[in-house]
N, C-alpha and C positions, 0 to 999 in steps of 0.2 A: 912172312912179314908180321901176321897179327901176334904169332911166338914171340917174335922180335919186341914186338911195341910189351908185350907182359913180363917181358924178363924185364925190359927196363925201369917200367910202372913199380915191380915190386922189389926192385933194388933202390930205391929211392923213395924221402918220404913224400908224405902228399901234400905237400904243401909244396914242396919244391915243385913234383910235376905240374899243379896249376901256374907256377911261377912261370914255367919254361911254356906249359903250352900258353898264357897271356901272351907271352913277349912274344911268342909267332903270330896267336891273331894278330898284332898292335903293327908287327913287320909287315905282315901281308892287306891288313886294310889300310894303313895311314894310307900309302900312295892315291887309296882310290877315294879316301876323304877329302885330300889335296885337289885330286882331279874334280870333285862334286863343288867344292867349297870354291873353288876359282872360275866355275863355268857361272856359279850363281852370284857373282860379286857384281857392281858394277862396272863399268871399262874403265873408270879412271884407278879404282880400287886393284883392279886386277894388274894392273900393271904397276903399280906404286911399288916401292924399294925402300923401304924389305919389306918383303910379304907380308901384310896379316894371317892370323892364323885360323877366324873366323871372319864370315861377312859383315861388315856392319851392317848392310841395310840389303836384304833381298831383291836380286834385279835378273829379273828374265830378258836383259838387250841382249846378250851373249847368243841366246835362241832366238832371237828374232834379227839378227845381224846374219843369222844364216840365211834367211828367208829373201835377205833385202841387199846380195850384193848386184850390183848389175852387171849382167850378162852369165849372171851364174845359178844355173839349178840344181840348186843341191837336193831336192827330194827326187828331184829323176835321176839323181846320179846315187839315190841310194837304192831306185829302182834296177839299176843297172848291176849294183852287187849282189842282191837280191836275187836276181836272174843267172851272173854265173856263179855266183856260188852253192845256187840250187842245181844249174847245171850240172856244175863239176862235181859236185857230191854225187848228185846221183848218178850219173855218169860213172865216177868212182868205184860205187859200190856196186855197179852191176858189173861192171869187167870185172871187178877184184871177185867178187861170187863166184862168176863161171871160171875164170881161170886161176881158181885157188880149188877149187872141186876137181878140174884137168886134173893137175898137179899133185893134188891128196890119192885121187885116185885114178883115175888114167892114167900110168904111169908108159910113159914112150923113152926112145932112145934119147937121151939129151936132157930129160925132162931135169934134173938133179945141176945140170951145167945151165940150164935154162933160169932156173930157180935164183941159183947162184949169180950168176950175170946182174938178172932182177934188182937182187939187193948193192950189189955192187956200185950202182947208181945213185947209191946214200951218199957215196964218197966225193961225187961231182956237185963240187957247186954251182948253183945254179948261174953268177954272174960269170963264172968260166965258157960258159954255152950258151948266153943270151946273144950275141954277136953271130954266129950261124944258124941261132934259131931264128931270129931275125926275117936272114934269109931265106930260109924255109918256108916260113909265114907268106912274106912278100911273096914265092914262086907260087904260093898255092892260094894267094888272093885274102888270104884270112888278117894280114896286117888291118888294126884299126876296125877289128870286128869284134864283138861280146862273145861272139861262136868260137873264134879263135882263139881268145883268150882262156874262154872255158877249156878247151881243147887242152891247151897248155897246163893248166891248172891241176886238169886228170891226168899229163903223163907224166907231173911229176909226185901225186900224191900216191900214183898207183902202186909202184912200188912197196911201202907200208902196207898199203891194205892188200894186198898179195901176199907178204909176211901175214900180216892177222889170217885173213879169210882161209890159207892153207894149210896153217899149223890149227885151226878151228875143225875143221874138216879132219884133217888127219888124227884126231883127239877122236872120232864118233868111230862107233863098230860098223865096220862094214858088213855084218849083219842085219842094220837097221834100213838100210838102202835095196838091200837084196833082199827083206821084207816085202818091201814096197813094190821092186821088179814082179815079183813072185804074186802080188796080189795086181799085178795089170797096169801098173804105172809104167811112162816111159821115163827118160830119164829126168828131163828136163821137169817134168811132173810131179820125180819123189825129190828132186830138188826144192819145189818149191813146196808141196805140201808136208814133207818127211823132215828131212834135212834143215830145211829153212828157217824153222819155228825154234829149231835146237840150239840153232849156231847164230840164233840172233844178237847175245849178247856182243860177238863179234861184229858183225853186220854194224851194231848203232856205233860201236866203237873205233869203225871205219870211218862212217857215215861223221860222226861229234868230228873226227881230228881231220878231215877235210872240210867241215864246215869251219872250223876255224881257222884252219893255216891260207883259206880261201879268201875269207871273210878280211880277214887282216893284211891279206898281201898287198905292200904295193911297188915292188919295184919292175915286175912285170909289166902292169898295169900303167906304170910311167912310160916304159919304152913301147912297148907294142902301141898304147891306141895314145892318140894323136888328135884326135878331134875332143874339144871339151864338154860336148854334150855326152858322151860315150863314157866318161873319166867313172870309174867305181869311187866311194867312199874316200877311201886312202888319199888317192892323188886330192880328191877333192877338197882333204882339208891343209893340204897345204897353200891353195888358193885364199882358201879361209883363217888361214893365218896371219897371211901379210899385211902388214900395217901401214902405216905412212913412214917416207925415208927410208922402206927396207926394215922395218923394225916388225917383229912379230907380238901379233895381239892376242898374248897368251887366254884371254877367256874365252874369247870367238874358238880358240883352236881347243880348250878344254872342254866348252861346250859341245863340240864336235864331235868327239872323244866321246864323249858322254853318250852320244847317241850311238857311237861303235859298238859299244859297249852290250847296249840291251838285248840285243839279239841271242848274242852271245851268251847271256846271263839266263837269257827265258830256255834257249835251246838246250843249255847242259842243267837246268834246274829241271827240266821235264821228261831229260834223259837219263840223269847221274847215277840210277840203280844198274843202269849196263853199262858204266863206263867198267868198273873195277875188274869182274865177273869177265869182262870182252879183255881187257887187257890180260888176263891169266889165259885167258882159253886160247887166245893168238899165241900167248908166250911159253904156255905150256903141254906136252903133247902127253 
């Protein structure tokens, strides 16, 4: 890729590359300018036709219309995403661990059609299988639970980080492990003191893309849970959108947004030297 990006840099003059990289910042932030500029507008503002393109006058009702619907808590409901999406990450990344090291190296009969199966499961969308998971859920009591939901959340991000964490693993010498054995570790041991520290770029790179496919999901979170104090984020700001008549109060719901948003922003700005590094070492063996 970085070959890639220099042939093209030095087949083109520089002026033109600043050209071209401008108009991707200008692509990639206006939307999130849009979203800032309309969360901070007044309500009469926000909803006007046609849009301004700045605020005229600065108003935080937008965040304070979250605080003040009745019957609705929206800070507990973002305590709620909070919980399974730390959940289901971590949850995530310790299956994906232990059974991407199986897989690298324990190898069993099956293990290659097992592997295979795994990924297969990319292919199923999730709305084709929400109606017998459903069921599933209801038989084993978990409908309308945070635990369940998290649940759900891990079997379907597991798959990818199964991809990452086994093609990470299969990338290390298995000399380095047999090291480890050899000086008295067991296994689970040089996993975590050996192994673990190497193949962490993978690990965060697991851990970043189930925090976010998590964080942001909500059509799970629509069906399975049912009581609204239970509701994550997501479903929540559709609550916080509706207006009078049916009409949607676009700065109530961009303000909302806005708050989706930070976590998101704080977690991959504190992570982003493992994302690159983790996506090559899952991708490549």
């Amino acid at each position: 890729m970085s070959t890639l990006v220099s042939d093209v840099r030095s087949s083109v003059p520089r002026i033109v590359w600043w050209v071209i990289c401008l108009a991707l910042t200008v692509l990639f932030l206006y939307p999130i300018y849009v979203m800032l500029a309309m969360a901070f507008k007044g309500p009469v503002e926000a909803g006007s036709i046609p849009p301004t393109l700045f605020p005229h006058h600065l108003s935080l009702a937008n965040f304070s219309r979250l605080t003040s619907i009745q019957g609705l808590n929206v800070f507990g409901n973002v305590l709620n995403s909070v919980a399974v999406t730390l959940g289901a990450t971590l949850g995530t990344v310790i299956l994906s661990t232990l059974a991407g090291y199986a897989l690298a190296r324990a190898r069993f009969l099956g293990s290659g059609l097992f592997f295979f199966l795994a990924l297969a499961t990319f292919m199923i969308p999730f709305q084709a299988v929400i109606t017998p998971l459903f069921k599933v859920m209801q038989v084993l009591h978990l409908n309308n639970s945070l635990v369940g939901l998290a649940i759900v959340y891990i079997t379907f991000n597991l798959p990818f980080g199964l991809f990452i964490m086994r093609n990470s693993f299969a990338a290390l010498p298995a000399s380095l492990e047999e090291a480890a054995l050899v000086d008295g570790c067991g296994i689970l041991s040089a996993i975590r003191t050996v192994l673990l520290p190497v193949v962490m770029p993978g690990v965060i790179t697991t851990a970043l893309l189930t925090f976010f496919a998590t964080w942001n999901e909500f059509f799970a979170a629509l069906i399975l849970i049912t009581e609204q104090d239970k509701f994550t984020l997501p479903v929540t700001l559709t609550l916080v959108s509706s207006g009078q008549f049916g009409t949607i109060n676009w700065g109530s719901l961009q303000a909302g947004v806005a708050l989706t948003i930070v976590p998101c922003i704080v977690v991959y700005v504190l992570l982003q030297r493992y994302y690159v590094s983790g996506m090559l070492s899952g991708a490549l063996k």
